[in-house]
C-alpha positions in Angstrom: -17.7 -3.5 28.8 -19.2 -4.6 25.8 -20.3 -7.8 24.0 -20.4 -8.5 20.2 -21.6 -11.6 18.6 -20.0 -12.8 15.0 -21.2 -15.7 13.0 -18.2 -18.2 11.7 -20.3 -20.7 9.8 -17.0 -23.3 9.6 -16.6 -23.7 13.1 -17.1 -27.7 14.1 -15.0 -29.0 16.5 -12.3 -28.0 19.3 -9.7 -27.2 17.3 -11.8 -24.5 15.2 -12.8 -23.6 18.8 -9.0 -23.3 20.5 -7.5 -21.8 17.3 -10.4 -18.7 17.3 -9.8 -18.5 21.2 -6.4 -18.0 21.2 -6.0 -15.5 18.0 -9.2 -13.4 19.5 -7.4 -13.5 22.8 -4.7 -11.3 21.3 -7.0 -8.5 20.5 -6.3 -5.4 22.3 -9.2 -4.9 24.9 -10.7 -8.4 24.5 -11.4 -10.1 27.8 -13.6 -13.1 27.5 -13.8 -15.4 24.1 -16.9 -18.0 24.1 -17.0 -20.2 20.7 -20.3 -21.5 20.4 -20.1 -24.9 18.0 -23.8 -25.3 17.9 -24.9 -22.1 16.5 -21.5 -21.2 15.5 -21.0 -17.9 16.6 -18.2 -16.3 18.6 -19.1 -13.8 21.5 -16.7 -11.8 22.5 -16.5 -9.6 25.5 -14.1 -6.4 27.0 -13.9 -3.0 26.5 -12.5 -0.7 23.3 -11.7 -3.6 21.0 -12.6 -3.0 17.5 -14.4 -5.3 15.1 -11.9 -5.0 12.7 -9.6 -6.4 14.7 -11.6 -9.1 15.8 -12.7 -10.0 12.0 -8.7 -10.3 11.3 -8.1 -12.2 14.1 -10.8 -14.8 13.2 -9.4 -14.9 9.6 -5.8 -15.6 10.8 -7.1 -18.3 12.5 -8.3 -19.6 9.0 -12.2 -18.9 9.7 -14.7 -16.7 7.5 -16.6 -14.6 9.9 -19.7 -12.1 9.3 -21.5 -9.9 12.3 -23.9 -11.8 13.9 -27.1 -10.4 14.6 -27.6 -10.5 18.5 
């Protein structure tokens, strides 16, 4: 399993958090989704996704995203 960190500097509130969830949910491989509204970065957890993926999924859920470092 592995664990990848990506900074989304417009999430504020539950909404940003929910809609992120769900989309990254979707992604093939991805098992855990943690949005962190303080530091506003999205960790995500499982095994074989691809970043790519993840990237698009954050930007259908209207969110700019960039790997975090970490």
């Amino acid at each position: 399993m592995s664990t990848r960190s990506y900074g989304v500097p417009g999430v504020t509130c539950e909404h940003c958090r929910h809609a992120i969830s769900t989309e990254v949910g979707r992604v093939r491989g991805v098992t855990a989704v943690e949005v962190d509204l303080e530091r506003k970065v999205v960790v995500v957890s499982g095994d074989q996704f691809a970043d790519a993926e993840v990237c698009a999924a954050i930007d259908d859920a209207g969110y700019d995203v960039g790997r975090s470092p970490g």
